[in-house]
C-alpha positions as CSV (number, residue, x, y, z in Angstrom):
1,X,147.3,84.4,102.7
2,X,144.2,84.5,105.0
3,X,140.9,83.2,102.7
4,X,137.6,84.8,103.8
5,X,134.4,82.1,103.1
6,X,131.8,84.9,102.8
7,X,128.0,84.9,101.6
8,X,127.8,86.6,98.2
9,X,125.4,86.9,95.6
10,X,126.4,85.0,92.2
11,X,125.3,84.4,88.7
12,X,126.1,81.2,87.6
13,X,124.7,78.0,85.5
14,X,123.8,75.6,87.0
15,X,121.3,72.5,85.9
16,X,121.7,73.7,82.2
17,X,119.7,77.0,83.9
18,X,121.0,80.9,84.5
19,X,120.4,81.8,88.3
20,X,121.0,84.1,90.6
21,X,121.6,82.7,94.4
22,X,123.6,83.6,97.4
23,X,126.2,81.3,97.2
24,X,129.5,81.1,99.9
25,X,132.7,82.1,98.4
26,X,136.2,81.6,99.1
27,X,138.4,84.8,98.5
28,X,141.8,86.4,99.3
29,X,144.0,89.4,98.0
30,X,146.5,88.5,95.4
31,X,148.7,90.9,95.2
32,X,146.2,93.8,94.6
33,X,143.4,91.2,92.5
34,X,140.5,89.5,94.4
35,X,140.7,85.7,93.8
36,X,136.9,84.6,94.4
37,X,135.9,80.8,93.8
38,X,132.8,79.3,95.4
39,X,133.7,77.7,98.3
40,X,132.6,74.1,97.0
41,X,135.3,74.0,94.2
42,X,137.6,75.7,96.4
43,X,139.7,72.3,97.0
44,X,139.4,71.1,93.4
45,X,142.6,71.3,90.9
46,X,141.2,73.8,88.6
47,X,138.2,76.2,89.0
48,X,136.3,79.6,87.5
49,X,137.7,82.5,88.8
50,X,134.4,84.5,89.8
51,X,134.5,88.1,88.4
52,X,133.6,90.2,91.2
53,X,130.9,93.4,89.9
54,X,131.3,96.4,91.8
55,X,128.0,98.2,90.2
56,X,125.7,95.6,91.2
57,X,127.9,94.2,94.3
58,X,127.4,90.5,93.2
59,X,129.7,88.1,91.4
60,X,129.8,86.4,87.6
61,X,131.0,82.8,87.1
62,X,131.6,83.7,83.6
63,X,133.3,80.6,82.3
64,X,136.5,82.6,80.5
65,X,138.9,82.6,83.8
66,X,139.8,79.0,85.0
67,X,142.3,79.3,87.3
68,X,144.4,77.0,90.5
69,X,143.1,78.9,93.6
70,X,145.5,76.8,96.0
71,X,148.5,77.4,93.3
72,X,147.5,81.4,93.7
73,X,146.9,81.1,97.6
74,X,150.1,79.2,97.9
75,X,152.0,81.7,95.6
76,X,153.6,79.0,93.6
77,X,156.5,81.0,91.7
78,X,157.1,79.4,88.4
79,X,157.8,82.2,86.1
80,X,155.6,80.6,83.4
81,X,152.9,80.2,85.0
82,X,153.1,83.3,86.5
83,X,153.0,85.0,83.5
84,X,149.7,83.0,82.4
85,X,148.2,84.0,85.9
86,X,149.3,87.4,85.8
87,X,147.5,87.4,81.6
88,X,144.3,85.9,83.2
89,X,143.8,88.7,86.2
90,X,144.6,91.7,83.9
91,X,141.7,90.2,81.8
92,X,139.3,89.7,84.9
93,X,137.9,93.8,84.8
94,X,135.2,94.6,83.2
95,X,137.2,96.7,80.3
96,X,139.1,93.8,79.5
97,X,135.5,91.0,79.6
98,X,134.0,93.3,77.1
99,X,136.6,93.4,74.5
100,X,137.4,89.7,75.0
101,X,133.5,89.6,74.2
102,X,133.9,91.7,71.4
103,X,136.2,89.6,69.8
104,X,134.1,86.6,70.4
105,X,131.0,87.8,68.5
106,X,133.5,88.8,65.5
107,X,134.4,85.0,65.5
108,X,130.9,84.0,65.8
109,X,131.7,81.7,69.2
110,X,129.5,80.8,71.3
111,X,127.8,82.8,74.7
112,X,126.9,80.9,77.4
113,X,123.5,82.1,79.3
114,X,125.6,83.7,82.3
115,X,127.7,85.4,79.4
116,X,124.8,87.5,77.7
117,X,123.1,87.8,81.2
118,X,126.4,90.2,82.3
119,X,126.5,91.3,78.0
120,X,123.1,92.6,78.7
121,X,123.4,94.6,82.3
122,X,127.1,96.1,81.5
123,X,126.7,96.5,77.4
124,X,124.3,98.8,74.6
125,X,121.6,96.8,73.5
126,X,123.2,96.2,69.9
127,X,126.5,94.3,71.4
128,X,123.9,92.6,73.0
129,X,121.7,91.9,70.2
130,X,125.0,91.0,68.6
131,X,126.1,88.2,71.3
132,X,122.6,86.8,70.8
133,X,122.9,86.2,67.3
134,X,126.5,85.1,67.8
135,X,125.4,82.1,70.4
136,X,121.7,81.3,68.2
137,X,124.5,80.7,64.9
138,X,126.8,78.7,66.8
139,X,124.0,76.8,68.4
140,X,122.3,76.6,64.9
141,X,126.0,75.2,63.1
142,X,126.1,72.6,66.1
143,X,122.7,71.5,65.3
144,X,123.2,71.2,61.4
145,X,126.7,69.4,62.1
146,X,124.7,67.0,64.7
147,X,122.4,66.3,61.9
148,X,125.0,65.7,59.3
149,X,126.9,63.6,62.0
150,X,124.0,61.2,62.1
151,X,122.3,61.0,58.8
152,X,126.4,59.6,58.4
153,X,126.6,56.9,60.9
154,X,122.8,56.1,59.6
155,X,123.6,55.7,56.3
156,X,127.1,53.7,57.6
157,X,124.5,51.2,59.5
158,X,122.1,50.5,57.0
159,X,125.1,49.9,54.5
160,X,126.8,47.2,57.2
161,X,123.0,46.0,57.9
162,X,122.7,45.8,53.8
163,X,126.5,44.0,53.4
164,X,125.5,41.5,56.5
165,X,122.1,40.4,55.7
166,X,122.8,40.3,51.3
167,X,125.8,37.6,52.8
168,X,123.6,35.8,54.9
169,X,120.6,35.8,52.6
170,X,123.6,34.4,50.1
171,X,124.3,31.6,52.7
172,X,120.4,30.7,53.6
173,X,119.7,30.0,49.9
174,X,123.6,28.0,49.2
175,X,122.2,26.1,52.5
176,X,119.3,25.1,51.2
177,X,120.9,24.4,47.9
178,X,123.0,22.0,49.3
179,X,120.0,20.4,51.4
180,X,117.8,20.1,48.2
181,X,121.1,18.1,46.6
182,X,121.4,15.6,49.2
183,X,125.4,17.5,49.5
184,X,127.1,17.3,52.8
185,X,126.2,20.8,54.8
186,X,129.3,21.8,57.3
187,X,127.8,23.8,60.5
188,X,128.6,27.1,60.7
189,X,126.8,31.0,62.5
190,X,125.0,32.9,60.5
191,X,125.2,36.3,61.1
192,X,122.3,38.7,60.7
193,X,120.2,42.0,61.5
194,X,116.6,41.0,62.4
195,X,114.0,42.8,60.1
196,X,116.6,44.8,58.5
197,X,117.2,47.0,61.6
198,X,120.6,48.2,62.8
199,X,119.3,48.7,66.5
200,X,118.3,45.3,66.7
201,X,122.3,44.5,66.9
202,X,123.4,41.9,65.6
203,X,122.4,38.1,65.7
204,X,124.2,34.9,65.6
205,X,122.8,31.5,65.3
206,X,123.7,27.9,63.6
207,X,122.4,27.3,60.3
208,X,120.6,24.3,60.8
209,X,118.8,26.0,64.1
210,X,118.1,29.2,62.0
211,X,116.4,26.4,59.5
212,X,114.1,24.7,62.3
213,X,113.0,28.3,63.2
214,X,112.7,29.5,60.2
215,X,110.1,26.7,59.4
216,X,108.8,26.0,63.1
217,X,110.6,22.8,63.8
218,X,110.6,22.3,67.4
219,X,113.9,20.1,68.3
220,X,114.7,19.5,71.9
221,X,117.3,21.4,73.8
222,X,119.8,18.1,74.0
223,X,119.4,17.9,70.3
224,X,120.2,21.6,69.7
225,X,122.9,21.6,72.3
226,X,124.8,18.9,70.1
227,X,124.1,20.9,67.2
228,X,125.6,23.9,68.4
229,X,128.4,22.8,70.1
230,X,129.7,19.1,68.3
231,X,127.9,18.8,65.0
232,X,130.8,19.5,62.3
233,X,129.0,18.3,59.1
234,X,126.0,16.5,58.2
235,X,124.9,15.0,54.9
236,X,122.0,14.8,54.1
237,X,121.9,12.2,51.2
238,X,123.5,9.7,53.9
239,X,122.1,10.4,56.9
240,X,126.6,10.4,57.7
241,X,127.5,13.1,60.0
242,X,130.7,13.9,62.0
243,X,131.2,15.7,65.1
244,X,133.5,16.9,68.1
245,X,134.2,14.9,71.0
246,X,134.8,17.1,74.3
247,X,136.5,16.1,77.6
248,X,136.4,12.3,76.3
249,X,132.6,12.6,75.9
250,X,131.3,10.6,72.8
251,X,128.1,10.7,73.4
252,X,126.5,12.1,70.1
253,X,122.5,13.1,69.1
254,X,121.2,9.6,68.0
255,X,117.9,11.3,67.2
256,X,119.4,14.1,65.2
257,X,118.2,12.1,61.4
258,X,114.4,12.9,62.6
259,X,114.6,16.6,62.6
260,X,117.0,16.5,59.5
261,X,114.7,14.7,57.8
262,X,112.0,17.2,58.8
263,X,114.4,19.9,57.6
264,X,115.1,18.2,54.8
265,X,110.9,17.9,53.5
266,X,110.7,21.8,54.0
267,X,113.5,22.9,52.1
268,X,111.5,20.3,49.3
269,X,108.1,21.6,49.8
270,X,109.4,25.3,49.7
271,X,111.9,24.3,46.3
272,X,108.4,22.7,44.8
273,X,106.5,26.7,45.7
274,X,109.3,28.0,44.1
275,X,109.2,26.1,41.0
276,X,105.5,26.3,40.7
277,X,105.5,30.5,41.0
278,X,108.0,30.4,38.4
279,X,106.4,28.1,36.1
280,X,103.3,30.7,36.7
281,X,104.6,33.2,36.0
282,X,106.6,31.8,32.8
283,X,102.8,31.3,31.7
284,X,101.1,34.9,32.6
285,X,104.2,35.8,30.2
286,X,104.1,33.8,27.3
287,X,100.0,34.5,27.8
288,X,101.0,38.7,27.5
289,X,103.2,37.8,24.5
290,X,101.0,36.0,22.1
């Protein structure tokens, strides 16, 4: 079947906006229907069969007719497929758009711009009036649903941020616990959400570097590097310690006791603060009570 690329005059969407531009089509006769694509989706698998207006002389990329223009230019016989073709032409005049529009707006579905641009020049003004409230609704339920949608997965992520850091605050102060004893600590990542935030992702960091951090204990990178990667256990009552040995290397942090022992006087000092507070506030009670 011979396909004529003319110049035509088409309303389309493109860019999220409604326009109206000369745009080259690819058509041909089809048995007695005009099957019009533009040219640049001629070659794709699937396109939108533009509806061709004889009032106005210009054509509608309406989004309700996709269609295979090589399958129809070919004239593919598959009797199936024929029959889905053959549905989609008959419903490609302007009769047929209207009621097909009609029974859109009683399902309260959705109208594209290009939709109530061609509801608007070929309909009354209350079909029209109709379509616009139709698409606003939809649009409106999509927005409420978008909302919903998120205040879900932002309640979901402050409950994982609430269930992470309540563990890890559970582990800091077991940590300490065990430092303040003079118990043997075994290394392990601590997993937690930085102030509280779920878009902060998620952090992971040895407990003993979390510590010096925490209270600004500046250890050199060998040092952490052993830490991270060998240390297994360290107690702190004995200064004893036990670690991995990699490709034969045995080489372990001999300077490790100073910044455990450093570690060691903060978890005190901060134990001592905590004490006193309590005591204090023991007193402002027993004070109210009397």
């Amino acid at each position: 079947m011979p396909v004529k690329n003319e110049i035509e005059q088409v309303w389309l969407i493109e860019d999220n906006k409604l326009k109206c531009e000369n745009k080259v089509v690819s058509k041909f006769n089809y048995f007695g229907t005009e099957i019009a694509v533009l040219k640049t989706e001629a070659n794709w698998e699937r396109q939108e069969m533009l509806i061709k207006d004889e009032k106005e002389n210009c054509y509608w990329k309406l989004g309700i007719a996709p269609i295979s223009f090589n399958k129809f230019l070919n004239n593919v016989t598959d009797n199936k497929k024929d029959i889905i073709w053959k549905k989609i032409l008959e419903n490609t005049n302007e009769k047929a758009i209207i009621k097909y529009f009609k029974k859109s707006m009683n399902k309260k579905e959705y109208f594209n711009l290009c939709q109530l641009k061609f509801i608007e020049r070929h309909c009354d003004k209350e079909m029209f009036g109709k379509a616009k409230e139709s698409r606003e609704n939809y649009l409106k339920k999509q927005e409420q649903e978008k909302t919903e949608r998120r205040k879900a997965i932002e309640k979901a992520n402050n409950e994982e941020v609430e269930i992470v850091n309540y563990t890890f605050e559970s582990k800091i102060a077991k940590i300490k616990s065990i430092i303040h004893l003079k118990g043997t600590l075994r290394m392990e990542n601590l997993e937690f959400y930085k102030d509280n935030k779920y878009e902060n992702g998620k952090t992971i960091q040895n407990s003993i570097l979390y510590l010096a951090k925490e209270y600004g204990i500046d250890i050199p990178l060998s040092i952490k590097g052993f830490i991270n990667n060998k240390l297994v256990d360290y107690n702190f009552g004995t200064g004893s310690y036990t670690y991995k040995i990699t490709n034969g290397n045995k080489k372990c942090g001999s300077n490790i006791h100073e910044y455990m022992i450093k570690i060691i006087n903060k978890v005190e000092e901060e134990n001592k603060r905590e004490v006193k507070t309590l005591r204090e506030k023991i007193e402002n009670m027993k004070g109210k009570n009397r």
